[in-house]
C-alpha positions in Angstrom: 9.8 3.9 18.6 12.3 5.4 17.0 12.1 8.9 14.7 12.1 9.2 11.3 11.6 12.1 8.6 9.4 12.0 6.0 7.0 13.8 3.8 3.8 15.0 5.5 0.6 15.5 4.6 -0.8 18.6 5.9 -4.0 19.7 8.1 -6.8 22.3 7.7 -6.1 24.6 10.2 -9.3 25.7 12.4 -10.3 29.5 12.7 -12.3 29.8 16.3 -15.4 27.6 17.2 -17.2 27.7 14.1 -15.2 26.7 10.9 -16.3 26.9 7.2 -13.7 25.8 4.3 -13.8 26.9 0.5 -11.8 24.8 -1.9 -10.9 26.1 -5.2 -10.6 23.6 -7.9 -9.1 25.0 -11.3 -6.4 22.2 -12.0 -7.3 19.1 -13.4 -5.8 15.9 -12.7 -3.6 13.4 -14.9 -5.8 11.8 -16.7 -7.1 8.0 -15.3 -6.4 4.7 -16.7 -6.9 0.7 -15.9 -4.5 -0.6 -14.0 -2.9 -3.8 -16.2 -4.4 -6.6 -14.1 -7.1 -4.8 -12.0 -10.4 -5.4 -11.1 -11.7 -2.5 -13.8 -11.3 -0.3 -10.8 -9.1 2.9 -12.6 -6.0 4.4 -10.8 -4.5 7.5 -11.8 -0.8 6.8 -13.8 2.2 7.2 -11.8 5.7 5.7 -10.5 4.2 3.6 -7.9 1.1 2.7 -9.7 3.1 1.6 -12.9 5.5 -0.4 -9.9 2.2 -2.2 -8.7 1.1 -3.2 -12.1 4.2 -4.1 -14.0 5.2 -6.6 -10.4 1.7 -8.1 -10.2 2.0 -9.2 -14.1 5.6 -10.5 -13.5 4.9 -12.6 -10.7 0.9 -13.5 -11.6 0.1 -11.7 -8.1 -2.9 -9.9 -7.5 -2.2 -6.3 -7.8 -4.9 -5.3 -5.0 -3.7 -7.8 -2.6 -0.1 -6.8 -3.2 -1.3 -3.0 -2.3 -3.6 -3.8 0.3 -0.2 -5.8 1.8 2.0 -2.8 1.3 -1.2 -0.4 3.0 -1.5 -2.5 5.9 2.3 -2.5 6.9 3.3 1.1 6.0 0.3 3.2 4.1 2.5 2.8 1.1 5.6 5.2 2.6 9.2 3.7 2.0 10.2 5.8 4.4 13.6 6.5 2.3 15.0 3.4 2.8 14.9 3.7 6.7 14.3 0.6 8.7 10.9 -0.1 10.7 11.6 -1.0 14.6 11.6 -4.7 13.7 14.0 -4.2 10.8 11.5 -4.0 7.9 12.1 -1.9 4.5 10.0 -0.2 2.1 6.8 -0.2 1.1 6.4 -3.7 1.4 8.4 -3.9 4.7 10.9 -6.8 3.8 12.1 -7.6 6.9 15.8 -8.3 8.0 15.7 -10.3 11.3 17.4 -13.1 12.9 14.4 -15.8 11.9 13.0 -14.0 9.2 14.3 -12.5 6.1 12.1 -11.9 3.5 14.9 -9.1 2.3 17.4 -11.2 1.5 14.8 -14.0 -0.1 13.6 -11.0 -2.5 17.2 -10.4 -3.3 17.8 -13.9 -4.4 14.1 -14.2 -5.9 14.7 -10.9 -8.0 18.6 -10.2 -8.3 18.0 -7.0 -7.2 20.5 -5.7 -4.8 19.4 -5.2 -1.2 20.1 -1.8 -1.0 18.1 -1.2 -4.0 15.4 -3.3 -2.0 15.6 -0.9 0.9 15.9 2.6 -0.8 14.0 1.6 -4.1 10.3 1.4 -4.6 10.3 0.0 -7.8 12.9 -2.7 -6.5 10.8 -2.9 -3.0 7.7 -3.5 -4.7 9.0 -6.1 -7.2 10.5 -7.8 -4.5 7.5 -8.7 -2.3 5.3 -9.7 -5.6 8.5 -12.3 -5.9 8.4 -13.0 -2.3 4.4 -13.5 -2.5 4.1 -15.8 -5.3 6.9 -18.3 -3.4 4.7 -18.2 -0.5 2.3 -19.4 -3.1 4.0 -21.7 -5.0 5.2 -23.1 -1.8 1.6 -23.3 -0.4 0.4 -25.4 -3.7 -1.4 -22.4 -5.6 -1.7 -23.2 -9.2 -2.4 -20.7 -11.8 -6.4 -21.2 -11.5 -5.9 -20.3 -7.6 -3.6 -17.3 -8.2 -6.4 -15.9 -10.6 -8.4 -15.6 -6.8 -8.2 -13.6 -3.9 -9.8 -15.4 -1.6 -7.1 -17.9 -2.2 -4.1 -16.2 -0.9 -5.4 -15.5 2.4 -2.6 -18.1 3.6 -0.1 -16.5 1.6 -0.9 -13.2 3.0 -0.4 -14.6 6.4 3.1 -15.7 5.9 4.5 -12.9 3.9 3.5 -11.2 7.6 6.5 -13.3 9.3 4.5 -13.0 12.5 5.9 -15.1 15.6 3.0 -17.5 15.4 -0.3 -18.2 13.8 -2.4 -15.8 15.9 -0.4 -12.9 14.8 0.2 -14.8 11.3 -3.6 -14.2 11.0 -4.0 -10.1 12.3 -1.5 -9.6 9.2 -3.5 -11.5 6.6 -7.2 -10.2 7.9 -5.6 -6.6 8.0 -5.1 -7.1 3.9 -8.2 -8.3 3.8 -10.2 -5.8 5.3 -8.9 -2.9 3.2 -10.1 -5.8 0.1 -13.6 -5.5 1.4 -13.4 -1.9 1.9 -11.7 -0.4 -0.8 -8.4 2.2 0.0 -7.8 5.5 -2.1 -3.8 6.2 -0.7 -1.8 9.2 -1.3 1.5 8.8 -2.6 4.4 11.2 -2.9 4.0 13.5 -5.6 0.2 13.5 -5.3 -0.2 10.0 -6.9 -3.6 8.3 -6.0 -3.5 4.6 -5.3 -6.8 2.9 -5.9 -8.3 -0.4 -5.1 -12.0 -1.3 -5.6 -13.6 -2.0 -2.6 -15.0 -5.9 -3.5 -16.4 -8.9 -1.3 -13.8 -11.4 -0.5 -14.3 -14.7 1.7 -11.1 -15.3 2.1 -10.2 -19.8 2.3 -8.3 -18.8 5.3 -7.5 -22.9 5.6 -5.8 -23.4 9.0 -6.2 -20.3 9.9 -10.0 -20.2 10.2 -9.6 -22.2 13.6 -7.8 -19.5 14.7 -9.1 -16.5 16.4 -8.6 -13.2 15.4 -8.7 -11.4 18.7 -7.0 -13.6 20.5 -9.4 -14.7 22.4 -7.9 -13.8 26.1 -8.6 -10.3 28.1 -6.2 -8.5 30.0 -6.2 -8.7 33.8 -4.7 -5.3 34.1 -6.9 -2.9 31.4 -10.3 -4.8 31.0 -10.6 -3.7 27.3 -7.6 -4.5 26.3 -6.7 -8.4 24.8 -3.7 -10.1 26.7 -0.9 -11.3 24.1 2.2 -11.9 26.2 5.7 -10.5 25.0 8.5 -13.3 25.1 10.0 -13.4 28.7 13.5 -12.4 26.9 11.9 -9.2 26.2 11.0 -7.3 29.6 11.8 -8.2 33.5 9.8 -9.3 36.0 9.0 -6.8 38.8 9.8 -3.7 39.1 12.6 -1.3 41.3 10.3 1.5 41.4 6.8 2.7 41.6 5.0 3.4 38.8 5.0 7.5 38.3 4.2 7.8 34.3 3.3 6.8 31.5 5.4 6.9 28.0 3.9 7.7 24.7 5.5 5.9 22.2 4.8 5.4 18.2 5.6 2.0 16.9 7.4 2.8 13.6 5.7 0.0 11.9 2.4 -1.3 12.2 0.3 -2.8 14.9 0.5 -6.8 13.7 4.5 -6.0 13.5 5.0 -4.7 16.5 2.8 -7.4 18.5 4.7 -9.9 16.7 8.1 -7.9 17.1 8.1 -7.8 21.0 7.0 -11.6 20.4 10.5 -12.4 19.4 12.8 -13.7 21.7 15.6 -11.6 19.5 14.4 -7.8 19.4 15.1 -7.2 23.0 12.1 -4.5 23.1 8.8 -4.4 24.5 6.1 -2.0 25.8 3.0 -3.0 28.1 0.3 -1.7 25.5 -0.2 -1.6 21.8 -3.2 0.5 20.0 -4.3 -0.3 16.8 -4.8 2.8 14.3 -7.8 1.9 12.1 -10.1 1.0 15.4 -8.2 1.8 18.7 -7.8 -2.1 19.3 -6.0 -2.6 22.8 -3.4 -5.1 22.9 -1.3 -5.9 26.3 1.8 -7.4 26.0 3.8 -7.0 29.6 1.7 -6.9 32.8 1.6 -3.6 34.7 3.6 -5.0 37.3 6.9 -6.3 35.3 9.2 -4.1 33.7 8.8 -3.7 29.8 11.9 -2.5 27.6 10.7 0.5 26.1 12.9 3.6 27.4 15.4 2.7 29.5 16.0 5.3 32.3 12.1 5.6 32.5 11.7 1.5 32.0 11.5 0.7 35.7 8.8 3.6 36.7 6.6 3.9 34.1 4.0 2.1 31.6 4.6 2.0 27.9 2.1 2.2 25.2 3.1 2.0 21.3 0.9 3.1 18.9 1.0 1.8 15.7 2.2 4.0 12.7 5.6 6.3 11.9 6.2 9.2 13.5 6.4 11.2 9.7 2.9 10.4 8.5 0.1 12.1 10.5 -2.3 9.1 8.2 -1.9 6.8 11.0 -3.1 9.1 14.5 -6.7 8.2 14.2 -9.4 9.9 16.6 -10.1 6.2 17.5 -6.6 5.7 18.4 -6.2 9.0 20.5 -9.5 8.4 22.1 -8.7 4.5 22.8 -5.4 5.3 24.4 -6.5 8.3 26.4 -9.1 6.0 27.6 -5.9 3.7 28.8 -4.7 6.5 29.9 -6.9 7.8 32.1 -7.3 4.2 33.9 -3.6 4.5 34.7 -3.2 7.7 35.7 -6.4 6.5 38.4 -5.0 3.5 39.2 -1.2 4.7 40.4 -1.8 7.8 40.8 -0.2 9.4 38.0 -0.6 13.3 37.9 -2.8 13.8 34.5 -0.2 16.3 32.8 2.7 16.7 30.7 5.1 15.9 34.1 2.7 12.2 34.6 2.4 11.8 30.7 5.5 12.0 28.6 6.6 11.2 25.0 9.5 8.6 24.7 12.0 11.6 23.3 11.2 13.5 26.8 12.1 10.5 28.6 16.2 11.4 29.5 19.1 8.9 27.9 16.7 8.4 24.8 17.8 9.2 21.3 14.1 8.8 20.0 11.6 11.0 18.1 8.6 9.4 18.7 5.4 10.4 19.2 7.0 13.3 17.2 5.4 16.8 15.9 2.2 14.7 14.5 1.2 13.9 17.5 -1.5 16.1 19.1 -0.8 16.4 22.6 -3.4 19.1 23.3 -5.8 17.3 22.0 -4.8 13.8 23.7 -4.7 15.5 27.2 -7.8 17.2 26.9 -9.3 14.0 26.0 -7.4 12.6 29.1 -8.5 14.9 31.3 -12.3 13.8 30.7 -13.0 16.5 27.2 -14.6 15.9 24.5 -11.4 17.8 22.9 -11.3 18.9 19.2 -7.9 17.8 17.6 -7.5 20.7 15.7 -4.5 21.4 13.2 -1.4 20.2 15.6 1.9 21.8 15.6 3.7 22.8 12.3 0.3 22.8 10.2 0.2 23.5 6.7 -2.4 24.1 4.3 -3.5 20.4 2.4 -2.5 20.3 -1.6 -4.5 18.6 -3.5 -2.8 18.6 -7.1 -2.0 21.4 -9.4 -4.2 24.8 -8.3 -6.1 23.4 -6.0 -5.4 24.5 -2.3 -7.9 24.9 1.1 -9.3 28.4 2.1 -11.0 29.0 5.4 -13.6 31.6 7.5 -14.9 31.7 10.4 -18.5 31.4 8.8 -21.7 29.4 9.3 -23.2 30.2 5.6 -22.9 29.2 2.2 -23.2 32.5 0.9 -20.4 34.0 3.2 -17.9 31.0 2.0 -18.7 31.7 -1.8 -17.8 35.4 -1.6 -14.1 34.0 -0.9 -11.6 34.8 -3.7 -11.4 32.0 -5.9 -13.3 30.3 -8.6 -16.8 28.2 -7.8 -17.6 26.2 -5.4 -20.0 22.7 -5.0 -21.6 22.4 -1.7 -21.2 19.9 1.0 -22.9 19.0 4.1 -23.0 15.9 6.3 -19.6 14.9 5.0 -18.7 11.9 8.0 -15.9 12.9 10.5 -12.9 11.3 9.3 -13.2 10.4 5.6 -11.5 11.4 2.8 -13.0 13.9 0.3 -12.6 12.5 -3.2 -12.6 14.8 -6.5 -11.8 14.2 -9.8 -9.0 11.8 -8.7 -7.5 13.9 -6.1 -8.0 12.8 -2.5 -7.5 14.9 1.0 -8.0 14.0 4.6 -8.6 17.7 5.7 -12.0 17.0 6.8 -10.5 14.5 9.0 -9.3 17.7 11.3 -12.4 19.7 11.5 -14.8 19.7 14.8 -16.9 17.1 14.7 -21.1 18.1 15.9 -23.1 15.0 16.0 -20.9 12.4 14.1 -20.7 14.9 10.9 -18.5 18.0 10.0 -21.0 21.0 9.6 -20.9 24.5 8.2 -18.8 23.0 4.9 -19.4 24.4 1.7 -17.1 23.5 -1.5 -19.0 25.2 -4.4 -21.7 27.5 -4.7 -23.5 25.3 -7.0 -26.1 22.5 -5.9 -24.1 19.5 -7.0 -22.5 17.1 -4.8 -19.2 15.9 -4.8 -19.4 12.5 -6.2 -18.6 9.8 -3.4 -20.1 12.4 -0.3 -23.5 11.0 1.3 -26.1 13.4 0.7 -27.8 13.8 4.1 
């Protein structure tokens, strides 16, 4: 919702209809090592890593489960110290609201100061291990408990401080997803943040009674689930007719944001929220009432958040650009909205606003085409850069369909790839890049992709 700066991770720009990419690897990088504490899983050395590691020994916290806390809220960006919409810092988001305020509690738990919690990631770190472990000791864990995952699934949930249980419990199984599925991150500086994808059954304990989706549909958007916004956040009715719709980015993640416009105190709300990793649907203001999302526009148009910071292109899935064109496209039918830029505006186009959001990140070529019933190709978006990948190793492109044509490219050998899946990161030798993410997609697989002119393939890529 509101703007922030930030580092950015670049795209691979596309060359035409047909699109071939050479990577040159000639740098190696920093060599691996355990992490103290892990699950034998090996992390490259680094500031953040070290952070992890030295606070997950301190407090006798899981190291994964702290990371996969910090992923889930903010991909591991502190964001320099600037606050989340619902007043969260740092990696681990310590929040800073009138019923909540795990902030200050790390202050008191660490002696840390709480600027150094906000602007420090050291500090930020440290301070949600502290806050963790007396969620823990609150909740009764004793040391045989701490030594398993599956036991802090509670704890996870509270650390979230959601309005309720329902959203208690979207926090807590977002953790424990990336747990099950593993997460290589990207921190500044190049720094790769690992976590070995293991099985956990979480003992979610009263929370197991609870369902995850919520259970209830929307009236208004048949996909989407219905989770109302408290009634001190938006109007009822509206003074106007409904003439667009508002493209917002939450500046924090989607369990915050739900449980954000949940508070009585935040004064904010928007009629949809979209999920990043799936394109989830969430309404939380009927169509007909007035949500309090960007006030001169508030009375005649629909709001929909979606979840992630306006600085880190990470978050703007295809799932979430296809999801909410799909929402889109519903509304535009249903009030007759005029499918272009005039119908379908970003919250800084909206006048009075000071925001940012959805910000230069955010495709819009690629979302209208996708609401005006294309296929679309998302392409590189504006201000793209060439992906780094550590020290001497960069993208090349052509507009080539052949193996032989990409390995007469300037540059030192290649490895090939095919059938690398739409959206996955390409892993080498420690380095990870999300290039691939970017490229046109023919059949559920990026084609015409060769990385080497050898036969070996890049360890982690599905040989299809």
């Amino acid at each position: 919702m509101t703007g922030m700066t930030g580092w950015k991770r670049g795209r691979a720009a596309l060359l035409g209809g047909v699109v071939a990419a050479s990577l040159a690897f000639t740098g190696q990088p920093a060599s691996a090592a355990p992490y103290p504490g892990g699950s034998g899983a090996e992390a490259a050395s680094g500031t953040m890593n070290t952070a992890f590691a030295e606070a997950a020994t301190e407090f006798d916290v899981p190291r994964d489960l702290l990371v996969a806390v910090g992923y889930g809220e903010t991909h591991l960006d502190g964001h320099g110290g600037r606050p989340s919409q619902a007043n969260g810092y740092g990696v681990m988001h310590l929040v800073s609201q009138p019923e909540h305020k795990t902030l200050e509690r790390a202050a008191k738990l660490t002696g840390e100061s709480v600027a150094d919690l906000k602007k420090d990631t050291a500090a930020n770190i440290r301070g949600g291990a502290a806050v963790l472990r007396a969620v823990a000791d609150e909740q009764g864990l004793d040391a045989s408990d701490r030594d398993s995952l599956a036991e802090w699934y509670p704890v996870a949930a509270e650390y979230g401080a959601a309005a309720n249980d329902r959203t208690a419990r979207l926090y807590a199984d977002t953790a424990y997803d990336l747990l099950n599925k593993g997460l290589r991150a990207q921190a500044a500086g190049n720094e790769q943040i690992l976590v070995k994808a293991r099985k956990v059954t979480p003992e979610r304990g009263k929370y197991a009674s609870i369902a995850s989706d919520f259970g209830v549909l929307s009236d208004d958007y048949g996909p989407a689930l219905w989770v109302p916004a408290s009634t001190s956040n938006y109007q009822t009715g509206r003074t106007a007719a409904i003439n667009k719709v508002v493209v917002h980015v939450t500046q924090g993640s989607y369990a915050g944001s739900i449980s954000w416009f949940q508070n009585p105190s935040s004064q904010v709300s928007a009629h949809y929220v979209i999920r990043s990793s799936d394109g989830q649907v969430t309404q939380m203001v009927r169509d007909a009432n007035t949500a309090w999302h960007a006030r001169s526009a508030n009375a005649s148009s629909i709001g929909i958040e979606h979840e992630g910071f306006v600085a880190d292109p990470s978050w703007f899935t295809d799932s979430m650009y296809r999801s909410s064109a799909a929402l889109t496209r519903h509304l535009t039918a249903k009030y007759g909205i005029p499918r272009t830029r005039a119908g379908i505006v970003g919250h800084s186009e909206v006048p009075g606003n000071d925001h940012t959001d959805p910000g230069a990140n955010w495709n819009w070529t690629y979302y209208m085409s996708l609401v005006n019933g294309g296929g679309g190709d998302p392409g590189p978006g504006p201000g793209t850069s060439f992906p780094t990948w550590g020290t001497g190793v960069s993208i090349r492109q052509a507009a080539t369909t052949t193996s032989a044509q990409v390995a007469s490219l300037a540059g030192p050998t290649t490895v090939k790839v095919q059938c690398q899946k739409r959206g996955e990161l390409v892993n080498y030798q420690g380095y990870s890049n999300d290039a691939w993410s970017y490229l046109p997609d023919y059949g559920g697989y990026i084609s015409n992709i060769f990385i080497d002119v050898s036969d070996a393939w890049l360890p982690g890529v599905p040989n299809c």
